[in-house]
N, C-alpha and C positions, 0 to 999 in steps of 0.2 A: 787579535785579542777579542774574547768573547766574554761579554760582561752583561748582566740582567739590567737591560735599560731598555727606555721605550719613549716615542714623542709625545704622552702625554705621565702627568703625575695626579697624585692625588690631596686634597686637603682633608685631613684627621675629622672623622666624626667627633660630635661631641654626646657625651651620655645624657644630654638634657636639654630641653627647648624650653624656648621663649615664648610662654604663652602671655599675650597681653590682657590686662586683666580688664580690659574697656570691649573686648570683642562681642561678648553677649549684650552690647549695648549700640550695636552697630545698624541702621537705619539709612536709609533714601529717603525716606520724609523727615524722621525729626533729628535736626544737626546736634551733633555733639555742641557742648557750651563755649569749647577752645576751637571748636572743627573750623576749617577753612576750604575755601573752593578758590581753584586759580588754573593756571597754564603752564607747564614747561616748557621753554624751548629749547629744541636741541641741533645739534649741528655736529655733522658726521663728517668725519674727513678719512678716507682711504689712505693708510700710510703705507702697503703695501699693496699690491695688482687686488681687486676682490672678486669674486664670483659668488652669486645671490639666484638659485634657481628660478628661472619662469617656471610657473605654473606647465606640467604634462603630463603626459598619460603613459602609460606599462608599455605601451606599442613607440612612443616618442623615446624613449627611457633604450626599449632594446633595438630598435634600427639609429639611436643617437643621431637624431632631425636637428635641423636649423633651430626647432624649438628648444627641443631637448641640450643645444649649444650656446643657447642666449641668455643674457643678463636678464634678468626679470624686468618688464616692460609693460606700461600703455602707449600704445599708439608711438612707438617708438621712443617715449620718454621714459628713462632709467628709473626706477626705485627699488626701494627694502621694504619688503613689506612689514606692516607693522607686528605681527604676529615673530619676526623674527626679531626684530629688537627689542618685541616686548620679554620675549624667552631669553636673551643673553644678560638686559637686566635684572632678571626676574632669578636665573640660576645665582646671581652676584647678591643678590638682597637676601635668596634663601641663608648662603652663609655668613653673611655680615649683622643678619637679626638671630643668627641659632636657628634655625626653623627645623622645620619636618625632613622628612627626606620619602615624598609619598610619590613623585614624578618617576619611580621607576619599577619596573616591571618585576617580580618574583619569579626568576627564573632557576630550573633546574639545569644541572650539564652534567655528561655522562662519561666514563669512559671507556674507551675504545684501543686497547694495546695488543697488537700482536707481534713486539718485538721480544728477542730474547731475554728482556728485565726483567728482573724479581716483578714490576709491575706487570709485566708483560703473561708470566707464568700466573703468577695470582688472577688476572683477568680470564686465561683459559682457563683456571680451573672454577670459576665463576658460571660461565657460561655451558657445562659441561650437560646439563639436562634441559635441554628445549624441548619446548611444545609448541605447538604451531595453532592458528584457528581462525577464525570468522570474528572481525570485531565492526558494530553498525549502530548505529545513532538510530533509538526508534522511542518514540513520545516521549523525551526528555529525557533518555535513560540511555547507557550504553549496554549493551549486552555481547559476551564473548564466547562462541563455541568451542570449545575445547576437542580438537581433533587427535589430541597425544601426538604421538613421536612422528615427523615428518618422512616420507621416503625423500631419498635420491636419486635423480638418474640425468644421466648424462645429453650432456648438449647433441651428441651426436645419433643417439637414439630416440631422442626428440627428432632430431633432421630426418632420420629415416621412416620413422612413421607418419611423419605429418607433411614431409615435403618441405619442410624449411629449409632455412641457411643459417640459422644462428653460430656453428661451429665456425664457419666463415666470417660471420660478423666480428665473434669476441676475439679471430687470432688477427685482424685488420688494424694496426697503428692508429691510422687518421682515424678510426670511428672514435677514436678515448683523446684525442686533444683536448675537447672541448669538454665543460663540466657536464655538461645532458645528455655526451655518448655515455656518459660512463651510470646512469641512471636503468632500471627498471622498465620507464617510460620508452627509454628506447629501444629496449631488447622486446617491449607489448608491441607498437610500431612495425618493426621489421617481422614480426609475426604476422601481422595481420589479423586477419578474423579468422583464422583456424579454431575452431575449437578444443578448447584447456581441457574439458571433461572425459574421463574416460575411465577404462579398465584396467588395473597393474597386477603382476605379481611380483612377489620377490626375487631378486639374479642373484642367487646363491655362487654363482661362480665367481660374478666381480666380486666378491663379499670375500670370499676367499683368498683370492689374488690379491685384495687392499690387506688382509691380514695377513697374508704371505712377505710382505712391504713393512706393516708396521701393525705389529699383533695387539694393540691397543686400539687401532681403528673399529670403533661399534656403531659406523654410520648404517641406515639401514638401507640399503641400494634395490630398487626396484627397476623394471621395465615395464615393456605394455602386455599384459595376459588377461585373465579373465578373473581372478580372484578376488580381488578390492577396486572398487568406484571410488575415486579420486579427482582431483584436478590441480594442473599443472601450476606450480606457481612460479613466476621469474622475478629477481630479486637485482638489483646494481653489481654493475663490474668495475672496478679498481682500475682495471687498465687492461692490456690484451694479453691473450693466451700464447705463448713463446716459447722457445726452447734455450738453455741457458746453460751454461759450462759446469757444473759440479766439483768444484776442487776437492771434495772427498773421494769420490769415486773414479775421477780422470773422465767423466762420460757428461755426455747433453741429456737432459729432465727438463718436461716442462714445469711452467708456471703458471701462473693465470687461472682464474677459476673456469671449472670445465663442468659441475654438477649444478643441476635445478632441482625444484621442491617439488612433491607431490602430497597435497594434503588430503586427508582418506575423508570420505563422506560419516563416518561413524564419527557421532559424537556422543565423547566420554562424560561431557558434565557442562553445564550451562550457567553464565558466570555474568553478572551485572552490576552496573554502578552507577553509581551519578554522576549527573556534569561537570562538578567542583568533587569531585572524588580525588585524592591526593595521587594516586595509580595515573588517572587520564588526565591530571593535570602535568608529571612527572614526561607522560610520554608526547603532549604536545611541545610541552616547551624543549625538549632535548632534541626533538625531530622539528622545530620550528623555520630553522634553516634549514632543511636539508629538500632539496629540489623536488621529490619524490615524493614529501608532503607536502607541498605547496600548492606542486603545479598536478598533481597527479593522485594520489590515493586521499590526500587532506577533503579534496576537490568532490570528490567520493563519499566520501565518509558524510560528509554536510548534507547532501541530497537523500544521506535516508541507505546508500547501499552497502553490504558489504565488504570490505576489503582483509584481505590477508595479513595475517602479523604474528610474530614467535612470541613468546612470553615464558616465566620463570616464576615459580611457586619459590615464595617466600623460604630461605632456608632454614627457618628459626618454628615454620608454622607451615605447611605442606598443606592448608586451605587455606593460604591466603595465596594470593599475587603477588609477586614482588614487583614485577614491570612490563613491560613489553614495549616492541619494538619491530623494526621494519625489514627487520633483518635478520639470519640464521646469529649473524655474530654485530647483534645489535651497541647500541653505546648502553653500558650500565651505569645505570642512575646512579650521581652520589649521593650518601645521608642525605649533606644539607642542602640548602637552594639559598639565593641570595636574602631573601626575608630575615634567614637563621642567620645572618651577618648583622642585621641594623638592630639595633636598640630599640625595644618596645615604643618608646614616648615616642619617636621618632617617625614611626611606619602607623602613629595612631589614626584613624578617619575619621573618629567619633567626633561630631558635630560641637563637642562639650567645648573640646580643647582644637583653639583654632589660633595657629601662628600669624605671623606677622605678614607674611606672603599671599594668607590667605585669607587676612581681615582686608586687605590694600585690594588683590587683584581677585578675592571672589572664589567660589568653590563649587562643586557638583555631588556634593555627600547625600547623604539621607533629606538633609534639611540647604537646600541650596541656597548660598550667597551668593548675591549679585554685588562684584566687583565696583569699586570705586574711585578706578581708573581709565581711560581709554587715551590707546595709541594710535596716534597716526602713521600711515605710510611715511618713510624717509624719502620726497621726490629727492632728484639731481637736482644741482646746479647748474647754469645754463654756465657752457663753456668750460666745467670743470672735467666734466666725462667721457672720456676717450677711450675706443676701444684698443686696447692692444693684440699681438697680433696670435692666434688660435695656439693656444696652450694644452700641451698632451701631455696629462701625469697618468699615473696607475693610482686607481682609488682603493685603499686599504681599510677594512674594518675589523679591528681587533675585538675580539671574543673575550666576554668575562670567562666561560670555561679556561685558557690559560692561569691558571691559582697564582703559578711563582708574579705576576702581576698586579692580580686584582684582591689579592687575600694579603701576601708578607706575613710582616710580623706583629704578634699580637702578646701581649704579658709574656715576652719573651721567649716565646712560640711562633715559628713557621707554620702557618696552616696548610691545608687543601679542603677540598668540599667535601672530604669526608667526619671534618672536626672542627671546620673556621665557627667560630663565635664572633672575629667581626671582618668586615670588609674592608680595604683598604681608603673608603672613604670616595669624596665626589671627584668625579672626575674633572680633568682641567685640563686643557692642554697652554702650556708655557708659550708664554709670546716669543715670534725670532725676531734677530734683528736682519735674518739673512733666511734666503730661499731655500729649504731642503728639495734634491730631485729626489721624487723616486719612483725610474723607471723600472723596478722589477718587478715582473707579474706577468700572468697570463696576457694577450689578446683582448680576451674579453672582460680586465680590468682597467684597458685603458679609457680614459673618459677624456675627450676631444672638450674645450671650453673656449671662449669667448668672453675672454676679461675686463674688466674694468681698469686702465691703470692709476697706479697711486698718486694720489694727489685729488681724487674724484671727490666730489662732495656733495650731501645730501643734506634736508631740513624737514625738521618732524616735530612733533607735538608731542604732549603728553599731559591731558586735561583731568584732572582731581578734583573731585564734588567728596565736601565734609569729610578732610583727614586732618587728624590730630597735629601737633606740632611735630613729635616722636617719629608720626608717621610719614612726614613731609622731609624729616631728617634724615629717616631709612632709605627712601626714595630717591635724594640728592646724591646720599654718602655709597648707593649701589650704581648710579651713574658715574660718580665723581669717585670713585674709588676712595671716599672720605677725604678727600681733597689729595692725595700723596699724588707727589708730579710723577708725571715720566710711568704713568702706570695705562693699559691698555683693553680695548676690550677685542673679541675675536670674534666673526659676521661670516658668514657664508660656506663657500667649499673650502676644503682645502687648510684648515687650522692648522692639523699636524704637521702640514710642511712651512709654514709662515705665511698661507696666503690668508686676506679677512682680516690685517692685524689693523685697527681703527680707532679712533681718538673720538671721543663721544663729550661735548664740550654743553653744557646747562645753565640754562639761564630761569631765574622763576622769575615772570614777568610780573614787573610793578613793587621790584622789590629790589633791596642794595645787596651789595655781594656781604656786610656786614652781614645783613639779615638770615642769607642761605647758609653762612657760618654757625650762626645761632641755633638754626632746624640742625643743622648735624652735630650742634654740640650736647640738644636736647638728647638728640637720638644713642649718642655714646654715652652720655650721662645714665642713661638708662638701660643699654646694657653693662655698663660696670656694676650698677647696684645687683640686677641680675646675675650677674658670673662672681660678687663679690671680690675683683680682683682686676686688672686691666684688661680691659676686652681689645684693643688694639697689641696689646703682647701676648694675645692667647694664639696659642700653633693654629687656628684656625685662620685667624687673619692675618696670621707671619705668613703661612704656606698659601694665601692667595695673592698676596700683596706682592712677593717674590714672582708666584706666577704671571703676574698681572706688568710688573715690571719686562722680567723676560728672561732668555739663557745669555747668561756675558759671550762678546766677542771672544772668538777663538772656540767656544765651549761646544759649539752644535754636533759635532759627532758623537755626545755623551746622552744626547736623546733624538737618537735614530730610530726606525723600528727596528727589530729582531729580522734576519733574515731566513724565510720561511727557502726550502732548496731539498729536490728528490735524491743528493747525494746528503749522504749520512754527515760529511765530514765538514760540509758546509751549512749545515741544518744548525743555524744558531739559537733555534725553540727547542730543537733538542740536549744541545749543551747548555743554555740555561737554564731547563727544567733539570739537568744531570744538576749541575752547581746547588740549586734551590734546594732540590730532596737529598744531598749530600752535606748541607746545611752551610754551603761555602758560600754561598750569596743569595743577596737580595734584593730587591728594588726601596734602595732607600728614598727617603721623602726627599722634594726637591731643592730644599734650603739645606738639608743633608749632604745630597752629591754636590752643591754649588760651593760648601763652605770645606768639605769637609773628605772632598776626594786624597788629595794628597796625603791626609793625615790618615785616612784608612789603611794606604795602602804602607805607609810606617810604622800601622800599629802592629802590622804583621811582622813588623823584622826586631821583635825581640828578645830578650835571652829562652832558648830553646828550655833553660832548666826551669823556667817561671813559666812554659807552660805545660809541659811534663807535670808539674804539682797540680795545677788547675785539670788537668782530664785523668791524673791518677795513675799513669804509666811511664816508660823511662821507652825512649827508643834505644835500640840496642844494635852496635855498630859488628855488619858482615850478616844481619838477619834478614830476611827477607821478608818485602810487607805486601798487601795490598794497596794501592794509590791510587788518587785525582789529582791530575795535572791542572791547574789550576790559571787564572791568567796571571801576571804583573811576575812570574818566575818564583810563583806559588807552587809549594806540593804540599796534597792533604792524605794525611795517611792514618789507616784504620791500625786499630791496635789488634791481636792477631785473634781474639774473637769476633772482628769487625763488627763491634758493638755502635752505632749511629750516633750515639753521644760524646764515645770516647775515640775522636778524630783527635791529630794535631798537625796543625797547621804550619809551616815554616819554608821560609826561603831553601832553595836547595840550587847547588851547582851539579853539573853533570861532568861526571870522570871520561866519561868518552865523548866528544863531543860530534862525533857524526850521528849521532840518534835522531833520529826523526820525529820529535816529540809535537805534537798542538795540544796547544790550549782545548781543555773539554776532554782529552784522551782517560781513560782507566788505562792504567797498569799495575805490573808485580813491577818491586823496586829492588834492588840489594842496597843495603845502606854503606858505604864505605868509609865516610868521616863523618862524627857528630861534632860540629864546631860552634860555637858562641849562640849567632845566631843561623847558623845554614847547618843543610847538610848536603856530604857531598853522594853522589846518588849512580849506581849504576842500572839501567832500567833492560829487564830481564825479557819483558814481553810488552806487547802492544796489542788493548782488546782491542777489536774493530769496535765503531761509531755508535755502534751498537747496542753494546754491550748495555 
């Protein structure tokens, strides 16, 4: 069964912050008149295995050293450093005072479909006019030569004039296991220092022979002649060059990319921007991950030289730019970026209006605040810390690019980042009470560690010079999860699977536990008068309080990751992105799926004619539909203009029961019985995974 879920959830923005109105009165020399200075003490207890990076370097990181495998240490005594426990209280205060949401990055994501989906064909025909050019960082300014339309020519007419092997390289298996054969970097590499520069003219005959194949090919194919001064450019391979069965044809065709770039020395037109330019903001962040800007052209770019990139004239404004990119079929920007998700008040920096997070622990804006706090390291307890014995998971990081995730649903809208107004909100990930494995993944995502086991305990400080009462409240009730038992905080590697899950226990020294009740009743007192309403019942501190607790015994398979997989049929990113933009599912919030799964999947099984009324159509019994196989023995069927709105959804049996149906599948259906609540169904065709 294939369902949109994921090991972490999210808690609901809120459309307004807590600004305190004593902030511009904030000083290290003169004390507020209620202010106090004192000690926290704290006491960490391990309640499940932890791991807490040593300090290491890019080089420890990718040969995975002794260092690279160790608990964070001096001198072989255990600790947390304080810097992380100050960040795991400090995310907990952000949303228990309403605060900002300024800790995270405005990123852009692109995308990249060459599958046969309506997304898939709108993408090509997006990318249909490239231009190619020269783009280079020089006195603060970026500037982009525009070379126009790229030639092509072939890997093996490279080989023949320059004495390479690259034709050899890209049809070789092992060179693409690993994600760095499959880069740019490594086709420059196995080149050597040949020189890229030279003379082309145009191969009017392969030119022919490609249109002869497919009379819409207008790639422009060149060889080496004497006509045009060029230079060669090599771009990333997918995977290797192979020969593959053709079920249309009964015959072997290759695959695998087999053409290079050649960008002409004429330049058409010369093109600049600034550093904060939305263009070269748009194309670091989308190319941020990607290897080839990191370790290789990014690298480049910063020292001042040249490097090669396609780009796309705005389709709305043929002088402008729309994007660029590292590649002939680069990722296309969407509209929005994450910024265009959060709420003004929220993302504000302005020194005026300053939250609670950042009257306590200080800021770096225009007009800097020095915090008025400081943590200590968590050391061990002697006798408590024992190492368990080398634990090997695969390290997973999930991308806000996935929308069905990190966008849902907003005023009753499914987004993507072509139209989100908001974002799903902060991230959390739910406490377990039990260890998720997960060993799938590459090689070079397994990370080798050196744990701590549960039961390990640490002791730490946290010393405050002149905070308000309010402020001492916010403090306790981000520690103390506002005293609600049985609640958790998460420390180190490994959250998404349950490891870090930790009990963080406070004491404010020289004082009664009456008294630490009192600071956090200050502190909720004041935000009730603020939200006007119960701030302990607002979905902000429902959905962390839940996460904070944990997922119920039995429940852990409900927040798995998605299974990422190069067969289509097992590709669960790809049938939950089908469900998402089919509008059959969503990642509901986590007090949602905990209360409220069973009841979902009931809401579906009711009278077919109540919802017939609701989308405006009558299914009609021996017609044939379009369909989505759905999970829980769901089908969703388009009405026969396959309008996206006018879907209905309804249990269905099948009349023949050797069909080989999964979950995620499109098909054509014939409808055989319309009954109460089912229909009974005989399914006609099966598109591949694809589709």
């Amino acid at each position: 069964m294939t369902t949109i879920k994921a090991p972490f959830n999210f808690v609901p923005l809120s459309e307004k912050v807590f600004f305190p109105d004593w902030a511009d009165k904030i000083s290290q020399d003169i004390p507020f008149e209620d202010g106090e200075s004192g000690t926290i003490e704290l006491k960490i207890t391990a309640e499940s295995p932890i791991f807490v990076r040593n300090g290491h370097t890019k080089d420890d990181a990718q040969n995975k050293n002794e260092t690279y495998k160790s608990f964070s240490n001096i001198d072989g005594k255990y600790f947390i450093p304080a810097t992380s426990i100050k960040g795991a209280i400090r995310n907990v205060l952000e949303i228990i005072s309403f605060g900002k949401m300024t800790q995270v990055e405005d990123d852009n994501f692109g995308l990249r479909d060459l599958s046969p989906s309506s997304e898939g064909k709108q993408y090509r025909n997006l990318m249909k006019k490239q231009h190619c050019g020269w783009l280079q960082l020089k006195n603060g300014k970026y500037t982009l030569s525009d070379c126009g339309e790229p030639g092509r020519i072939s890997l093996r007419t490279i080989d023949e004039e320059l004495k390479t092997k690259l034709e050899e390289f890209v049809k070789e298996k092992q060179n693409f296991r690993k994600d760095s054969g499959r880069t740019a970097k490594a086709k420059y590499i196995k080149m050597g220092n040949v020189p890229l520069d030279g003379f082309f003219e145009n191969d009017e005959d392969l030119s022919d022979a490609m249109k002869k194949k497919n009379p819409v090919d207008n790639r422009l194919f060149v060889r080496f002649g004497k006509e045009k001064k060029g230079t060669i450019v090599l771009t990333g391979q997918s995977g290797e060059r192979k020969q593959v069965y053709d079920k249309k044809t009964g015959k072997l065709k290759w695959t695998g990319k087999f053409y290079e770039f050649v960008f002409f020395d004429k330049i058409m037109k010369e093109l600049s921007f600034e550093e904060n330019d939305k263009i070269i903001k748009k194309f670091k962040t989308v190319h941020k991950n990607s290897p080839d800007y990191d370790e290789f052209w990014g690298i480049r770019l910063k020292k001042g030289e040249e490097i090669p990139v396609f780009f796309q004239f705005d389709l709305e404004n043929n002088s402008k730019i729309h994007s660029i990119g590292l590649s002939y079929l680069y990722k296309y920007p969407f509209k929005k970026s994450v910024y265009d998700g959060i709420p003004d008040e929220l993302k504000n920096r302005d020194t005026i209006y300053i939250d609670t997070c950042e009257a306590i622990f200080g800021h770096i804006y225009s007009s800097p605040l020095k915090g008025r706090v400081q943590f200590s390291h968590g050391m061990s307890v002697l006798n408590t810390c024992k190492e368990d014995v080398p634990t090997n998971t695969v390290s997973s990081t999930p991308h806000a690019s996935f929308y069905p995730l990190y966008l849902g649903l907003f005023n009753g809208k499914l987004q993507n980042w072509n139209n989100a107004e908001r974002i799903a909100g902060r991230k959390r990930y739910p406490i377990r009470n039990t260890l998720l494995k997960n060993d799938s993944g590459t090689e070079n995502m397994s990370v080798p560690l050196i744990m701590l086991k549960k039961g390990a305990e640490f002791s730490g400080k946290i010393r405050f010079h002149n905070l308000r009462p309010v402020e001492i409240g916010a403090l306790l009730s981000a520690i103390k999860f506002h005293g609600i038992p049985d609640c958790f905080h998460s420390l180190g590697y490994g959250k998404p699977l349950g490891y870090g899950k930790v009990k963080i226990e406070a004491k404010l020294m020289n004082n009664t536990a009456e008294k630490e009740k009192s600071y956090i009743q200050v502190f909720e007192n004041e935000m009730n008068s603020f939200l006007k309403s119960s701030w302990i019942n607002s979905p902000q501190i429902s959905e962390l309080l839940a996460m904070a607790k944990g997922i119920p015994t039995g429940r852990d398979n409900e927040f798995e990751y998605l299974v990422m997989s190069n067969k289509p049929e097992e590709n669960q990113f790809k049938k939950a992105k089908q469900l998402y933009d089919s509008e059959s599912d969503y990642l509901q919030s986590f007090t949602q799926i905990i209360k409220n799964t069973k009841e979902r999947i009931q809401n579906r099984d009711t009278e077919i004619s109540k919802i017939e009324n609701k989308v405006g159509w009558k299914i009609i019994a021996h017609e044939a539909y379009r369909a989505f196989i759905n999970a829980d023995n769901i089908v969703c069927l388009w009405d026969k203009d396959r309008e996206r709105k006018k879907y209905l959804r309804c249990k269905y049996n099948l009349s023949r029961q050797d069909q080989n149906v999964i979950d995620g599948n499109m098909v054509d259906v014939k409808i055989i019985k319309v009954n109460d609540e089912s229909v009974d169904i005989d399914i006609i065709k099966i598109y591949p995974p694809k589709y």
